[in-house]
Wavefront OBJ file of the C-alpha trace (Angstrom):
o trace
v 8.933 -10.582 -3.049
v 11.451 -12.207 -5.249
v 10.615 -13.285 -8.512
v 7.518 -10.875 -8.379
v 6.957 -8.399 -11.710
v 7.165 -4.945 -11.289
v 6.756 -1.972 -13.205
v 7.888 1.682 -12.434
v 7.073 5.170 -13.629
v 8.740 8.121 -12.878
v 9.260 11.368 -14.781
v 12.797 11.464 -13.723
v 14.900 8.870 -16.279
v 17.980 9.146 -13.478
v 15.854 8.051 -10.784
v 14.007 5.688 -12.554
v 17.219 3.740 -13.161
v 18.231 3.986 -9.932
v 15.358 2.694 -8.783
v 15.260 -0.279 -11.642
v 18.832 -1.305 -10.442
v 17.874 -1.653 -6.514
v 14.562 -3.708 -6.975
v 16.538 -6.026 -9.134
v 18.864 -6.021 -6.252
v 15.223 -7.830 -4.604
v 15.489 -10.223 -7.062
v 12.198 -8.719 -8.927
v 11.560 -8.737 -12.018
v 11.300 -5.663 -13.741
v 8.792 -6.144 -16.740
v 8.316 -2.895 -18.009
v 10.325 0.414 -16.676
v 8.945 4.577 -18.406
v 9.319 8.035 -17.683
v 5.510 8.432 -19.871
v 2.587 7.529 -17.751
v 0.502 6.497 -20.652
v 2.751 4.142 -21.339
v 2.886 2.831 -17.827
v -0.722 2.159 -17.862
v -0.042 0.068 -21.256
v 2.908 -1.993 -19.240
v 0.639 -2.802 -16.663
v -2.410 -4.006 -18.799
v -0.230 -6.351 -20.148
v 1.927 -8.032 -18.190
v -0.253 -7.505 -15.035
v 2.392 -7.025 -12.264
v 2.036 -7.884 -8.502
v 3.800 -4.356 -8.338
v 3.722 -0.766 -9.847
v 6.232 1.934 -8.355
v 4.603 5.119 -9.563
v 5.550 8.914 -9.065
v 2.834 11.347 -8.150
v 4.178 14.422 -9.922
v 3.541 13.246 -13.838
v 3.466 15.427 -16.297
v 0.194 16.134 -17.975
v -1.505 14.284 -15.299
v -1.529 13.049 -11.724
v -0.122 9.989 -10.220
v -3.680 9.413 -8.359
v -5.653 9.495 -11.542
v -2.946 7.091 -13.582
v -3.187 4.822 -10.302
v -7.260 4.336 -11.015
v -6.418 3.507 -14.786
v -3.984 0.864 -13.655
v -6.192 -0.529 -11.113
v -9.259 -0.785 -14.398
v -6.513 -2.688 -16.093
v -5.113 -5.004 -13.101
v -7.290 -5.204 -10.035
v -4.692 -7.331 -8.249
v -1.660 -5.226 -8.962
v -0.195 -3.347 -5.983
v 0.757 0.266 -6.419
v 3.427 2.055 -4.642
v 3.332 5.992 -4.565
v 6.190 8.116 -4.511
v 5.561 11.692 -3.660
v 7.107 14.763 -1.974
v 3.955 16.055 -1.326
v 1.247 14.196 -0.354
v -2.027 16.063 -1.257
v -5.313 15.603 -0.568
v -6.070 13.130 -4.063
v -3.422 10.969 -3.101
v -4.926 10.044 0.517
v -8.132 10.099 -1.345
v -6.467 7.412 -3.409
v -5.193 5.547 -0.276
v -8.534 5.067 1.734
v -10.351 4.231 -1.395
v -7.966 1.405 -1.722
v -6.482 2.824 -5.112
v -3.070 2.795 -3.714
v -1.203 0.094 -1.379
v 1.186 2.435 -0.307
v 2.334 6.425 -0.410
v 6.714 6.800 0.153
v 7.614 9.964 1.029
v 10.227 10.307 -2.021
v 12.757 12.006 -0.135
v 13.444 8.731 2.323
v 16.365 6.774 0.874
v 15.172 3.046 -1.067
v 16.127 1.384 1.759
v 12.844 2.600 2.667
v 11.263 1.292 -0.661
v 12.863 -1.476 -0.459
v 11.064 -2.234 2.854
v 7.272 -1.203 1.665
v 7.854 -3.701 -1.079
v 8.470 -6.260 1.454
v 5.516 -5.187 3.919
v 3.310 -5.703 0.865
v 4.177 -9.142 0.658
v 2.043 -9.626 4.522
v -0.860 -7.665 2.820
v 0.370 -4.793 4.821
v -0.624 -1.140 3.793
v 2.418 1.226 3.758
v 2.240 4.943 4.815
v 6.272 5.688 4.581
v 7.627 9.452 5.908
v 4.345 11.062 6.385
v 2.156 10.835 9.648
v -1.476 10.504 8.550
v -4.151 7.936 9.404
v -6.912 7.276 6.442
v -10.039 8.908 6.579
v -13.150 10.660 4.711
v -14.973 7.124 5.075
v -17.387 7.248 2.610
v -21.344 6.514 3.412
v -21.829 2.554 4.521
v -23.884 0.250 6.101
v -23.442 -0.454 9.696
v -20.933 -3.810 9.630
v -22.133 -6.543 12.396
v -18.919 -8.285 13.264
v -17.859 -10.187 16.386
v -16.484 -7.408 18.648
v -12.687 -6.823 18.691
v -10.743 -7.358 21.896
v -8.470 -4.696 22.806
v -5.653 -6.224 22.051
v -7.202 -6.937 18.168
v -8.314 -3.348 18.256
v -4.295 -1.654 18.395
v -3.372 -4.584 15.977
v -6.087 -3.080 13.483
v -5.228 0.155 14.292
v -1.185 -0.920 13.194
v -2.760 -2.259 10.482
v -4.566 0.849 9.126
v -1.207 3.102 9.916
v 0.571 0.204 7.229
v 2.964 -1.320 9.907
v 4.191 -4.601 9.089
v 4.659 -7.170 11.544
v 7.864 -6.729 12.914
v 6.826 -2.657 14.049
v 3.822 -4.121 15.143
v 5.501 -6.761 17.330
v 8.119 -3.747 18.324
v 5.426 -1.011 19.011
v 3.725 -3.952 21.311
v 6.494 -5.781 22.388
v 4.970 -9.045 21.799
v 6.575 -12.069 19.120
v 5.917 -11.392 15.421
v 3.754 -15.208 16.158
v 1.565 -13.361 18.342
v 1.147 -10.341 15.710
v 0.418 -13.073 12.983
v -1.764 -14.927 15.698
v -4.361 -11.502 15.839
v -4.221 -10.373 12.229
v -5.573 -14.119 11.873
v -8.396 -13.622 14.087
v -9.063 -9.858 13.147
v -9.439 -11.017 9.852
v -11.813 -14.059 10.518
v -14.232 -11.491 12.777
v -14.210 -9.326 9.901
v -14.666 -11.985 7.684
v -11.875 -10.866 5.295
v -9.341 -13.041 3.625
v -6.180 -10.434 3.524
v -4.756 -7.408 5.732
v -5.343 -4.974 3.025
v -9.356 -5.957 3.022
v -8.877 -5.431 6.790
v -7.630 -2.476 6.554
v -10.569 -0.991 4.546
v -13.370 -2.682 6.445
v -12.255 -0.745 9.319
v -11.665 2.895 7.448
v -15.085 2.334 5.693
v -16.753 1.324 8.869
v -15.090 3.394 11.218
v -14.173 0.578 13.691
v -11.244 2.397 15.307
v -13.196 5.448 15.889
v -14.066 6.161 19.512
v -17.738 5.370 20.169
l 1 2 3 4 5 6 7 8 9 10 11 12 13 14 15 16 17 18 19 20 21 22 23 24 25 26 27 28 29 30 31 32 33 34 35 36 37 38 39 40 41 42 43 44 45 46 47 48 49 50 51 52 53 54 55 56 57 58 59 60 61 62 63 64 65 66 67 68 69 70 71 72 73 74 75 76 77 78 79 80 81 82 83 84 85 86 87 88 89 90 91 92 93 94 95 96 97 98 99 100 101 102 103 104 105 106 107 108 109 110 111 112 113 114 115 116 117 118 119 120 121 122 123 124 125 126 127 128 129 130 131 132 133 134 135 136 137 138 139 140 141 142 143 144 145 146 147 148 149 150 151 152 153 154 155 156 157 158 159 160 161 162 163 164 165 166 167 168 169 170 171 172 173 174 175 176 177 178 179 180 181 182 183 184 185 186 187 188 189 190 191 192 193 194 195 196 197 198 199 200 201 202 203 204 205 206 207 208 209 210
C-alpha cells in the first residue's frame, strides 16, 4: 500500500514511534500520528486515510467505540486493531464490519506490516488470535447462486482474513486460481470487494452447516 495515508493511535508514545518509523519503511504516508484518541478521531475526519492503526486499551475509552466514531467520519477508511486482549466488543466490532482487522499486539510488526498488505486484496485480517466471526445479527434469507465446494473453503479463508498467498498455501493451488474464485464468489454474491464478501456470508450464515 505505498503511498496510502495512515493514521495511528496508541496510548504508548514509544510504540507509537516505533510503529510510525516501520510503516514509513512501507512507503505510507503517515498523515496524522497521537497518543489521545479524541484527537485521532479529528485526524481521521480530516484527512480521511485508507488506514487507521488503533490500540484497543485507550484511556478514558475503548478502542471499539473510537473505531465507530472514525468509521461516522470516514466510511472508507480501514481500521487496524491492536490488542492484547481481544474481548467480546472488539469481535463485536469485527463482524459488524467496524474493524478490518484485530493484531494480537504482542506479534512483532512484521506481522503488521503484513495485515496492511492483506488489506490492500480487500482481505479481512484476524492476526494471533484463533476466532471465526459470529453473533450474525437478524437478516433476510440471501438467494444467491449456490457455492461450489471449492468457493465454499475460499469463503471460509476469506472470513478467517487469509490473504491470497495462505489461501493458495492452505489449498495448495496458484494464487491465479485463489484470485480466479474470490472473482466468482464475489459475482454469486453479487458483491464488488472481499471485505463485502466476507460480511454477506457472517450475516447470512453461508458457511454454517445446513
Amino acid at each position: 500500500m505505498s503511498g496510502s495515508r495512515v493514521v495511528l493511535c496508541d496510548d504508548e508514545q514509544m510504540v507509537l514511534e516505533a510503529m510510525t518509523l516501520g510503516v514509513m519503511v512501507l512507503g505510507m504516508d503517515v498523515v496524522g500520528s497521537t497518543t489521545d484518541p479524541e484527537v485521532a478521531v479529528g485526524m481521521v475526519r480530516t484527512h480521511r486515510p485508507h488506514v487507521c492503526v488503533l490500540d484497543a486499551g485507550l484511556p478514558g475509552t475503548s478502542g471499539p467505540q473510537v473505531a465507530e466514531r472514525m468509521r461516522q467520519g470516514s466510511p472508507d477508511t480501514m481500521i487496524v486493531m491492536l490488542t492484547a486482549h481481544a474481548t467480546d466488543d472488539v469481535w463485536t466490532a469485527y463482524d459488524a464490519g467496524v474493524l478490518h482487522a484485530v493484531i494480537n499486539k504482542t506479534l512483532d510488526f512484521a506481522s503488521l506490516q503484513k495485515a496492511i498488505g492483506d488489506l490492500r486484496d480487500g482481505a479481512r485480517v484476524v492476526a494471533g488470535w484463533r476466532r471465526l466471526p459470529h453473533d450474525r445479527p437478524d437478516t433476510p434469507d440471501l438467494c444467491v447462486e449456490p457455492l461450489t465446494d471449492r468457493e465454499r473453503e475460499v469463503l471460509a479463508a476469506l472470513v478467517r482474513g487469509d490473504g491470497t498467498t495462505d489461501i493458495a498455501a492452505t489449498l495448495d493451488i496458484s494464487s491465479h486460481t485463489v484470485r480466479s474464485h474470490v472473482q466468482s464468489v464475489m459475482r454469486k454474491l453479487n458483491v464488488t470487494t472481499r471485505a463485502k464478501a466476507t460480511n454477506v456470508a457472517v450475516a447470512h450464515g453461508l458457511l454454517e452447516a445446513s
